[in-house]
C-alpha positions as CSV (number, residue, x, y, z in Angstrom):
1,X,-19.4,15.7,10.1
2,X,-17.2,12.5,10.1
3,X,-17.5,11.9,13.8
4,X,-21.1,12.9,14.2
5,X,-21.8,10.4,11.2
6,X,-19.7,7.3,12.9
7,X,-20.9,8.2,16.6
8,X,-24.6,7.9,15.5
9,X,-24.3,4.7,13.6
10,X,-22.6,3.0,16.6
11,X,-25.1,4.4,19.5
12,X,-27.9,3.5,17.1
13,X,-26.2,0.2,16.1
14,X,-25.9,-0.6,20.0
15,X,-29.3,0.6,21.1
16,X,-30.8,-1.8,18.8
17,X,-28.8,-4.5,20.1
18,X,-28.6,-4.1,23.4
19,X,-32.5,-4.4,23.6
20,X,-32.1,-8.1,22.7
21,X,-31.4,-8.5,26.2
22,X,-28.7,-11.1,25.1
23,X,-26.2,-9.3,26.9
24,X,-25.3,-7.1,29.6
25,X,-24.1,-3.7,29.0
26,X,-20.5,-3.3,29.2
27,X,-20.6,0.4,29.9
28,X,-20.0,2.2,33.5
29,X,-19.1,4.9,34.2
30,X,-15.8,6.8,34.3
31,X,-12.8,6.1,36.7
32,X,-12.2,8.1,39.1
33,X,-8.4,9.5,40.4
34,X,-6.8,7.0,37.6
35,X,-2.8,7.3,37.3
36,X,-2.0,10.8,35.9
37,X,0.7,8.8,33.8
38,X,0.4,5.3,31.8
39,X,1.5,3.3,28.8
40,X,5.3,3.7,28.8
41,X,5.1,-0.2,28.0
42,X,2.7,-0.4,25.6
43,X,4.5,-2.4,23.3
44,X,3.9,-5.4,25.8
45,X,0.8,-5.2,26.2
46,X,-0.8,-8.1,25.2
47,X,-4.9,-8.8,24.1
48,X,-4.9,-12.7,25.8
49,X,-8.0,-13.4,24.1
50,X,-9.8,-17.0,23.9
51,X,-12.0,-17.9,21.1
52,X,-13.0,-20.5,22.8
53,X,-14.9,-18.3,25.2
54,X,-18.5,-17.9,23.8
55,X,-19.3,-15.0,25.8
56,X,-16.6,-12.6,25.0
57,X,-17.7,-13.7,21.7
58,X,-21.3,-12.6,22.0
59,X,-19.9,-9.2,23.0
60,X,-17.5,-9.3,20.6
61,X,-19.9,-9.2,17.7
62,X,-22.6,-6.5,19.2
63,X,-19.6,-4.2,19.8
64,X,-18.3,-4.6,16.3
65,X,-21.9,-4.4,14.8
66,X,-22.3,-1.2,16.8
67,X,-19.0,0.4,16.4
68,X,-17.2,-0.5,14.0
69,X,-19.5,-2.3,11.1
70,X,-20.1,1.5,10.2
71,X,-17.3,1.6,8.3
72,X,-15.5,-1.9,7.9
73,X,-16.9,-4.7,6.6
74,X,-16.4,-8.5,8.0
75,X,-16.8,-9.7,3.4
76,X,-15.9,-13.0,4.2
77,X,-18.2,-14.0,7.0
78,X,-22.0,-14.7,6.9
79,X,-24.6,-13.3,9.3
80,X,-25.9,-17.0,9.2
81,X,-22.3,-18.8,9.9
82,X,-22.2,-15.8,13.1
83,X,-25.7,-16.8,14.7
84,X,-24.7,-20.1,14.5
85,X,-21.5,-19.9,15.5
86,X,-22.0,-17.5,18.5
87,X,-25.4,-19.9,19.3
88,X,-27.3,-16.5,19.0
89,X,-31.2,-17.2,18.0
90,X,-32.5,-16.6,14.3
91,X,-35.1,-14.2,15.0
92,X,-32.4,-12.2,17.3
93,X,-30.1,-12.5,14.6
94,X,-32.7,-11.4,11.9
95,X,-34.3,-8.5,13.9
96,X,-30.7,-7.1,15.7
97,X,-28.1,-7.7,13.5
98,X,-29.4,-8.1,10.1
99,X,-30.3,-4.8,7.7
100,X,-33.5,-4.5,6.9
101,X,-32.4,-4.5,3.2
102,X,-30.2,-7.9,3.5
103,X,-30.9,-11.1,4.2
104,X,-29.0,-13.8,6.8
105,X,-27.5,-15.5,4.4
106,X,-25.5,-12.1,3.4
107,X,-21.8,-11.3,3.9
108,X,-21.4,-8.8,6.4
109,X,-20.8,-5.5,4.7
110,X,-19.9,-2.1,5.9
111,X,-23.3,0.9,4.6
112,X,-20.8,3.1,4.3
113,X,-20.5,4.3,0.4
114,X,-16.8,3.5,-0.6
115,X,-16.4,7.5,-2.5
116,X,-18.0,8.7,1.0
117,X,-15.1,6.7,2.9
118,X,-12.6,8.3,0.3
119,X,-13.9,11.4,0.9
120,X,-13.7,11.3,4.6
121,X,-10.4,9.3,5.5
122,X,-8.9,9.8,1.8
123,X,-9.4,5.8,1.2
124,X,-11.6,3.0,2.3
125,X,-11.6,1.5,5.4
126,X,-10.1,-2.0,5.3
127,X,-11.6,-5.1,5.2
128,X,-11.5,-6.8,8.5
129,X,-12.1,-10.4,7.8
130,X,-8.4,-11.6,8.0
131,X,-7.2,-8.7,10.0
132,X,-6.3,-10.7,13.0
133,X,-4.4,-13.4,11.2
134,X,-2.5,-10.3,8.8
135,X,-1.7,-8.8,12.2
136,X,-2.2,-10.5,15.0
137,X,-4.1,-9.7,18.0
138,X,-1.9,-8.2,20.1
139,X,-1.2,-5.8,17.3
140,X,-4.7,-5.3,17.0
141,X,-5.6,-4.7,20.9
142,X,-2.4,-2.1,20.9
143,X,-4.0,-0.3,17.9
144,X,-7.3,0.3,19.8
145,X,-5.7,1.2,23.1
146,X,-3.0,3.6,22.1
147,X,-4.4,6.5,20.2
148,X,-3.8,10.1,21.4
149,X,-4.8,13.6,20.3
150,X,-2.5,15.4,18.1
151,X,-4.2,18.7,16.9
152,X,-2.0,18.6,13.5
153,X,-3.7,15.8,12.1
154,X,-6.7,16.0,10.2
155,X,-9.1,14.0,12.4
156,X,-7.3,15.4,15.5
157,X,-6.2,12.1,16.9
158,X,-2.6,9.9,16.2
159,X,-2.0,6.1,17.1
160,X,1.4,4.9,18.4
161,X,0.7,1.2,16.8
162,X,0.0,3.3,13.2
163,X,1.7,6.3,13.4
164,X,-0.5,8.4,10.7
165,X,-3.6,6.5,10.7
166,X,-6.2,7.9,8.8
167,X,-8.8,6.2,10.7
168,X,-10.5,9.0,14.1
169,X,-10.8,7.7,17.5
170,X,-14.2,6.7,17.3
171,X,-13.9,4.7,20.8
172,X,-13.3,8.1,22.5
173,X,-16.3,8.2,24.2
174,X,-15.6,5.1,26.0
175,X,-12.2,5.5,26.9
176,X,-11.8,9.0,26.9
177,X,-9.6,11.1,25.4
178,X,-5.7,10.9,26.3
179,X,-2.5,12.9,25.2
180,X,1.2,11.6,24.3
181,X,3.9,13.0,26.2
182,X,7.2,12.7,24.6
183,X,10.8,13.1,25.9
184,X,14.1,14.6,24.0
185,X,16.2,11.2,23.7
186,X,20.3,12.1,22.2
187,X,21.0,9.1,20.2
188,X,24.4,8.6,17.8
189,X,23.7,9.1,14.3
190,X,25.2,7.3,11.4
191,X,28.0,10.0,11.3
192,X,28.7,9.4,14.9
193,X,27.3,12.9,16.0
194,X,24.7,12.7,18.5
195,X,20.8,13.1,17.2
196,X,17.8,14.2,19.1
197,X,15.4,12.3,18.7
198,X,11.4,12.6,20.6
199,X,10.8,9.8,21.8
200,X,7.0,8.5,23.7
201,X,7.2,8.6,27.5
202,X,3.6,7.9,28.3
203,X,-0.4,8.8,28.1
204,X,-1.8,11.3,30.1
205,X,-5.7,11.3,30.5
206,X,-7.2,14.5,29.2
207,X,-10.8,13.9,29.1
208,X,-12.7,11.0,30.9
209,X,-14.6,8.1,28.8
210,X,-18.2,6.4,29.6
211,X,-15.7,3.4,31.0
212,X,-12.8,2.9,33.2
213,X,-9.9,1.8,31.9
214,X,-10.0,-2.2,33.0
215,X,-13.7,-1.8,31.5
216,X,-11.9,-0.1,27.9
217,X,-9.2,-2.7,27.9
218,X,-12.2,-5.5,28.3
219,X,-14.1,-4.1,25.7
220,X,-10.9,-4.5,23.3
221,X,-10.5,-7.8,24.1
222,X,-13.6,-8.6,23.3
223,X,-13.7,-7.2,19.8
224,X,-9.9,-8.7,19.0
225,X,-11.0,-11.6,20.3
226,X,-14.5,-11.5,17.8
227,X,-11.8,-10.7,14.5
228,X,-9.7,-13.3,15.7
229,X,-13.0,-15.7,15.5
230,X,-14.1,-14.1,12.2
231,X,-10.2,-14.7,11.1
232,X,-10.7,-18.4,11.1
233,X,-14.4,-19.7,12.3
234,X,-13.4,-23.1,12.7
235,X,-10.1,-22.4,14.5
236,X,-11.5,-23.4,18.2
237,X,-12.9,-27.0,16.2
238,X,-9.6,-27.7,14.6
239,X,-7.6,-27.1,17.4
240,X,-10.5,-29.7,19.7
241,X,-9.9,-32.4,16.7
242,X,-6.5,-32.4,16.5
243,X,-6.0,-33.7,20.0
244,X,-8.1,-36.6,18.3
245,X,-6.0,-37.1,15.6
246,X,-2.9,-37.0,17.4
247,X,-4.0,-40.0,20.0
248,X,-5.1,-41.6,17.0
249,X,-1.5,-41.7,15.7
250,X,0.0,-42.2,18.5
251,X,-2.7,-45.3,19.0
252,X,-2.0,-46.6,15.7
253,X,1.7,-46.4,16.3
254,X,1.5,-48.5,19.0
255,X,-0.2,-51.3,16.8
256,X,2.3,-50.9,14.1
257,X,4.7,-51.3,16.4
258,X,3.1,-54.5,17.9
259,X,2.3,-55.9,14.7
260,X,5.8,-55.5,13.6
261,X,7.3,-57.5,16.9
262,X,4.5,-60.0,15.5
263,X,5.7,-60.5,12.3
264,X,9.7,-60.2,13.0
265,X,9.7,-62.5,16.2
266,X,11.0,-65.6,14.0
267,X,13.7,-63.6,12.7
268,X,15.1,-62.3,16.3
């Protein structure tokens, strides 16, 4: 009920927005004789995102609103402060991404009922305003790109980044669905005595996705690289005008420095 919920709130959320026409669709189809074996180094995999780039932004936001505004909410950013932001036009912004039952100058909150969440995942989904900047984006790209099914937990999937995570792979679809292989490792245990202890080895595809897997991994970035935005709108301004302000002190430096020779050249 959980899955059938979540998957028709994100194909209905991404019908409506890919008929803007303000982007192209991201979706292909599935690869084709991918390595049987992959992800022994996840942990260095890294999201190498840009907020500076307006388009990944764009896409960014109408994969969120599609797949994942279902169930977390964005409470600190404004569908106004977005459109502008992301240079995306009012009436696209009013008639695409706004509710019918809220207005533009709204926060951005999740429909889902929070006793429906605590239902479902036994708590509410987080908040993901200041995810990116609480975790970081690399944690946030390995999240999305390492969950696996394990039949033992309750919404059949696991996630190496969370081990336990309540939340289901609702990005199955697109990237398919992949197990975990693990290997017997003997380590030394505090006594001394060696310990085995399972240990991941790597993914092995089990079902294909809508996507390949350079078109999954470009999907994640975009959406890390939207939270990362959302994180701090004015980062990619800040970060233009402090190259300004650090010529300006290094300008006004100079000056000090002259008027001080002016004004100490009796003296020497």
């Amino acid at each position: 009920m959980v899955r059938s919920h979540l998957r028709g709130a994100a194909a209905l959320g991404l019908a409506l927005v890919l008929a803007t026409g303000l982007l192209a669709p991201a979706l292909g189809s599935a690869a084709e004789g991918e390595s049987s074996g992959f992800g022994a180094d996840w942990e260095s995999w890294r999201a190498d995102t840009s907020v500076t780039d307006l388009a990944s932004l764009q896409r960014g936001a109408r994969d969120f609103m599609a797949y994942c505004n279902g169930c977390h909410s964005l409470k600190y950013m404004r569908y106004s402060r977005l459109g502008q932001d992301l240079e995306i036009a009012p009436d696209l912004l009013q008639k695409y991404l706004v509710p019918t039952n809220a207005k533009a100058a709204d926060y951005i909150h999740a429909p889902m009922p929070a006793a429906d969440a605590t239902a479902w995942f036994g708590k509410p989904p987080p908040d993901l305003s200041l995810m990116a900047r609480a975790r970081g984006t690399d944690y946030l790209y390995q999240f999305l790109t390492t969950f696996y099914q394990d039949p033992s937990r309750p919404t059949g999937t696991n996630n190496l980044r969370l081990n336990a995570t309540a939340m289901p792979d609702v990005l199955s679809e697109l990237e398919g669905v992949k197990g975990a292989v693990f290997k017997n490792v003997q380590i030394a245990g505090a006594d001394g005595a060696q310990v085995t202890e399972k240990v991941f080895d790597h993914f092995e595809p089990l079902a294909p996705g809508r996507m390949t897997r350079e078109q999954y991994e470009g999907f994640v970035r975009d959406i890390v690289n939207f939270l990362d935005y959302v994180s701090e709108p004015a980062q990619a301004h800040r970060r233009s005008l402090g190259v300004w302000v650090v010529l300006f002190l290094l300008v006004f430096t100079w000056l000090a420095w002259l008027l001080k020779n002016e004004y100490w050249k009796d003296v020497h």
